[in-house]
C-alpha positions in Angstrom: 0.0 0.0 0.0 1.3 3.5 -1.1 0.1 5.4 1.8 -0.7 4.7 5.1 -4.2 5.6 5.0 -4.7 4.9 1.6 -7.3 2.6 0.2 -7.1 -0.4 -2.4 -8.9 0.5 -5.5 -11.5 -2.2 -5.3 -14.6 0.0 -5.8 -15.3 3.8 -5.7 -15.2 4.7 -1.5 -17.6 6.6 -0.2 -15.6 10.0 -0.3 -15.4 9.8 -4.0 -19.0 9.8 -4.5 -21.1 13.6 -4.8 -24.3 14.9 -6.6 -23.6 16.2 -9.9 -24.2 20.3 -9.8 -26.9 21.5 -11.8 -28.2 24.3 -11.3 -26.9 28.1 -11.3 -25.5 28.9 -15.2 -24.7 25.5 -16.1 -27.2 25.3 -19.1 -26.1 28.8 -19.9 -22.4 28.1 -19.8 -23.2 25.2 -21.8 -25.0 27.6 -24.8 -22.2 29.9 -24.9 -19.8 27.0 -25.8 -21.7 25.4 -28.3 -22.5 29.0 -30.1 -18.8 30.1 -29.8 -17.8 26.6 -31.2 -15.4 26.0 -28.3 -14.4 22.7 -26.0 -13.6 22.9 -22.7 -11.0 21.0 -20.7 -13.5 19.9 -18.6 -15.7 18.3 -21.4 -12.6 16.5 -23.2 -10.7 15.4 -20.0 -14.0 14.1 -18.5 -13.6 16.9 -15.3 -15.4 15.3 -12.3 -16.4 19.2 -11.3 -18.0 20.3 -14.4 -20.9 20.3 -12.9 -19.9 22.8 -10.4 -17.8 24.7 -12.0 -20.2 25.3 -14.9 -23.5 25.9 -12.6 -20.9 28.6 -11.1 -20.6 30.3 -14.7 -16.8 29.4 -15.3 -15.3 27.1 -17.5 -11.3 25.9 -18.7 -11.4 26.6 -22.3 -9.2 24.1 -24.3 -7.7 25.7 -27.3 -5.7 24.3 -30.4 -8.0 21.7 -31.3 -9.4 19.1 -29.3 -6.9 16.2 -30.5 -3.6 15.5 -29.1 0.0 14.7 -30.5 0.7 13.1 -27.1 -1.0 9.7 -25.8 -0.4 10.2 -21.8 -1.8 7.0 -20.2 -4.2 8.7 -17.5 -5.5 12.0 -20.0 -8.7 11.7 -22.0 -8.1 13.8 -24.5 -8.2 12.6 -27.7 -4.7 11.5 -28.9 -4.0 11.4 -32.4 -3.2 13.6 -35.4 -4.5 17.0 -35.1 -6.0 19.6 -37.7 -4.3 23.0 -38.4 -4.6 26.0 -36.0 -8.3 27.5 -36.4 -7.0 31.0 -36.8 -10.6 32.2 -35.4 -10.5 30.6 -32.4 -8.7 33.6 -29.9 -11.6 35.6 -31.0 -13.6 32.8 -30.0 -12.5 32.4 -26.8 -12.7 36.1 -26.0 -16.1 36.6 -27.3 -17.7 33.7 -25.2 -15.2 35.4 -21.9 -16.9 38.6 -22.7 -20.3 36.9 -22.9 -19.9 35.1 -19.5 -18.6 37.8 -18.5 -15.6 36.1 -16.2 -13.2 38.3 -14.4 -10.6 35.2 -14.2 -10.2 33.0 -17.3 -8.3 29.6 -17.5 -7.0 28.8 -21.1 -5.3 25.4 -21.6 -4.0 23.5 -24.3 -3.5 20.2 -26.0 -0.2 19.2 -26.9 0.9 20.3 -30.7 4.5 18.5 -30.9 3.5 18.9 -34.9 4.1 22.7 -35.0 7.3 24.5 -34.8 6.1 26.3 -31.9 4.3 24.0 -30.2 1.2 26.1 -30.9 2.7 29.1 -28.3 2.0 31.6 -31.0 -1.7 30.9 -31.1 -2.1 30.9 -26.5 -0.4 34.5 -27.3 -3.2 35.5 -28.9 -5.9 34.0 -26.9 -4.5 36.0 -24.5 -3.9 38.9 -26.4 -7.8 38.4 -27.8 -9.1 38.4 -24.4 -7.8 41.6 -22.7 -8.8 43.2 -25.9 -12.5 41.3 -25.3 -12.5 42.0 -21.7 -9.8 44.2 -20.3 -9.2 43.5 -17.0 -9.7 39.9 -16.6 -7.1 37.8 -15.4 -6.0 35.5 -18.0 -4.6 32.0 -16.4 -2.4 29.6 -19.4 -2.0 26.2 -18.4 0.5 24.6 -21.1 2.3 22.1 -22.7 6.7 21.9 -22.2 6.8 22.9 -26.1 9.0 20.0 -26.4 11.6 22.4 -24.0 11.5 24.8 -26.5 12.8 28.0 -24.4 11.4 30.4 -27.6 8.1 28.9 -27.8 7.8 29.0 -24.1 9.0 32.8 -24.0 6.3 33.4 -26.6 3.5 32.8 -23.6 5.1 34.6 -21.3 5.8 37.7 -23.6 2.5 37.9 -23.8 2.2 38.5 -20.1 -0.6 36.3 -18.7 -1.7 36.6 -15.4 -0.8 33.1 -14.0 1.4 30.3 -15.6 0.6 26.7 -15.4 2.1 23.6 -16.3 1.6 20.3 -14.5 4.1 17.8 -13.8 1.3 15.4 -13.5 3.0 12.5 -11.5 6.0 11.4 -9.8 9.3 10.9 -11.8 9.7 7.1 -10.9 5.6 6.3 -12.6 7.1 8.7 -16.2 7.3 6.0 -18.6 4.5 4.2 -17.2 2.4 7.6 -17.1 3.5 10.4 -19.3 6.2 8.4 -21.4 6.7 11.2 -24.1 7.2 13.6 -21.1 10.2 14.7 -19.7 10.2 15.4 -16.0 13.5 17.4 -15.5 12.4 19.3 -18.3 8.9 20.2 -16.7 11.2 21.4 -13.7 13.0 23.6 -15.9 9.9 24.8 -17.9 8.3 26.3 -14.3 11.9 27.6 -13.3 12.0 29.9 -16.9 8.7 31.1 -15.8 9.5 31.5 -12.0 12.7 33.1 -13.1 11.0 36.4 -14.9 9.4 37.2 -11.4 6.4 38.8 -12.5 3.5 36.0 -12.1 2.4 33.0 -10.0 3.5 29.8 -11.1 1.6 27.0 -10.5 1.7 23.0 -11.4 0.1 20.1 -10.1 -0.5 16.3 -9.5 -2.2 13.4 -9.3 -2.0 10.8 -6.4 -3.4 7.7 -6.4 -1.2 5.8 -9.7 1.0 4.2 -7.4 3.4 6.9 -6.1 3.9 6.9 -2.7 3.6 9.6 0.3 7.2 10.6 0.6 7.8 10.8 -3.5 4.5 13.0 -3.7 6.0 15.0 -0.8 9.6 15.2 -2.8 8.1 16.4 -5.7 6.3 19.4 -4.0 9.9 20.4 -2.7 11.2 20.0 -6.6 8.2 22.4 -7.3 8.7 24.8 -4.2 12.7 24.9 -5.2 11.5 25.7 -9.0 9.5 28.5 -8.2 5.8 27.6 -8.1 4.1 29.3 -5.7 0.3 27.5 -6.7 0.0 24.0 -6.0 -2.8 21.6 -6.9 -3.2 17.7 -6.0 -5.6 15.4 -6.7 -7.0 11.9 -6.8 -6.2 10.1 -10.3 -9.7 8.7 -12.1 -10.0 6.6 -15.1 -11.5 7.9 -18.0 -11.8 4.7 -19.6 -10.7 1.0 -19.7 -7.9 2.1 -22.0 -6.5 3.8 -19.8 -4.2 2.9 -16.6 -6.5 1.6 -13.5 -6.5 3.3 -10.2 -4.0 1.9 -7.9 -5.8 3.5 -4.7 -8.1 6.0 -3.6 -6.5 8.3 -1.6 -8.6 9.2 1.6 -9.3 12.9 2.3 -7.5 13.0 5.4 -4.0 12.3 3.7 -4.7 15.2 1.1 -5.0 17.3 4.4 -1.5 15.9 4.9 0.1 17.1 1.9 -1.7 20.1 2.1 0.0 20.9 5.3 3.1 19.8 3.7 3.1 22.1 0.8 2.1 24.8 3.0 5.4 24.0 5.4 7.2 24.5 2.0 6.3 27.5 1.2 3.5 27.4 -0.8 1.2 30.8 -1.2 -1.9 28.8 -2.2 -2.7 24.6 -2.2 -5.6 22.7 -3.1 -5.3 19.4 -2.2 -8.6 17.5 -1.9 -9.7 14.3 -4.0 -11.6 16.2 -6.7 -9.0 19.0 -7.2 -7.8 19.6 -10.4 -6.0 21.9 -12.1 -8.2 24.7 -12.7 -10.3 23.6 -9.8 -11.0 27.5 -8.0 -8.3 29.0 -10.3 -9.0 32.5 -8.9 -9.2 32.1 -5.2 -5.7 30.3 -5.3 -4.4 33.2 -7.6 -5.7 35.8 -5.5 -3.9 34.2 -2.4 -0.6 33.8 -4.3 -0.5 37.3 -5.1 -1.7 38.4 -1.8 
């Protein structure tokens, strides 16, 4: 067993089961995605809160196509060969941000290994598209290593967003098992670049529950804290599918109160640790306590 108060993953536990939200704007939310033509990260990754988090009238939009050049073992997006870059979708994105009228916006992104960039060109523009939309609100990129690409990466981060975000996902040991065209060293040095420039949060998170244990979870927040990151997130791993790798143990909540208090003993300005975190999960209350 992984952790001490861990459970077997036998069958879904009791903490791990909640009433899908909705009410609130969630049918709205909804309309404005399908009008503006637009997926969300919490459609194609199969977001246990997207019930909440639309019913609360916010949303992670998932920009440069729904279909993914990488084939990570625990992500549901689709992997596969993608289309070119719709060069409408910034305005897209900004349009249905001005519609819903969001003061904090989280834009993330599939993996484009096929363009020269990495697609960092196009997230400049979303953000770019949005402050023009709806100056003022805080724009939140959650992206891909461009293949360690220091030119690509500088491309985002020219284009000043308000919080940077790139996950390491797992534990270094579970890589090739988990994320094997991933590097993690090089997601290290992707959050240092961005901690380096000294004028945002940066934040990355995890999954638990893939066979890691307590102590590597905990040595990867300290690679994080040492990198920069100031925003943590960690949550419970859930299979989207049979294809995909099975849950090695559902982690109970009173360990994610343990790392919690962990990550805060390292330094941490903001940490959500809970079994349905994710990485968007209350985007702009941990932003606002990283900057405060």
């Amino acid at each position: 067993m992984a952790y001490q108060h861990g459970e077997r993953a036998a069958r879904m536990p009791a903490w791990m089961r909640r009433p899908l939200a909705r009410e609130g704007s969630y049918t709205a939310v909804k309309g404005v995605l399908v009008q503006h033509g637009l997926s969300t990260v919490c459609q194609s990754a199969k977001c246990p809160n997207q019930g909440e988090c639309f019913s609360a009238g916010t949303a992670t939009f998932l920009v440069a196509g729904p279909v993914c050049t990488r084939a990570c073992r625990f992500c549901a997006v689709e992997p596969g060969r993608p289309a070119p870059l719709d060069p409408t979708e910034p305005d897209r994105v900004a349009a249905a941000a001005a519609q819903l009228a969001l003061d904090h916006i989280v834009v993330t992104m599939v993996t484009r290994d096929d363009l020269e960039d990495g697609a960092a060109g196009h997230v400049a523009k979303v953000i770019h598209a949005v402050r023009g939309a709806r100056p003022g609100t805080a724009v939140e990129v959650l992206t891909s290593d461009f293949a360690g690409s220091w030119a690509a990466l500088d491309t985002v981060l020219e284009a000043a967003p308000d919080v940077f975000n790139h996950n390491v996902e797992t534990v270094p040991r579970l890589y090739a098992s988990v994320r094997p065209q991933a590097d993690y060293e090089r997601s290290l040095r992707v959050l240092a670049r961005a901690a380096e420039r000294g004028t945002l949060p940066v934040k990355s998170g995890l999954m638990v529950g893939l066979g890691e244990s307590y102590e590597e979870v905990v040595s990867v927040l300290r690679d994080l804290r040492d990198a920069g990151c100031s925003i943590v997130t960690i949550g419970q791993y859930l299979r989207p599918s049979p294809a995909h790798l099975p849950v090695a143990e559902f982690v109970r909540p009173e360990v994610f109160e343990e790392l919690a208090a962990q990550a805060h003993g390292l330094g941490f300005a903001a940490v959500a640790s809970g079994p349905f975190v994710r990485s968007s999960y209350r985007a702009a209350e941990a932003a606002t306590a990283a900057r405060a």
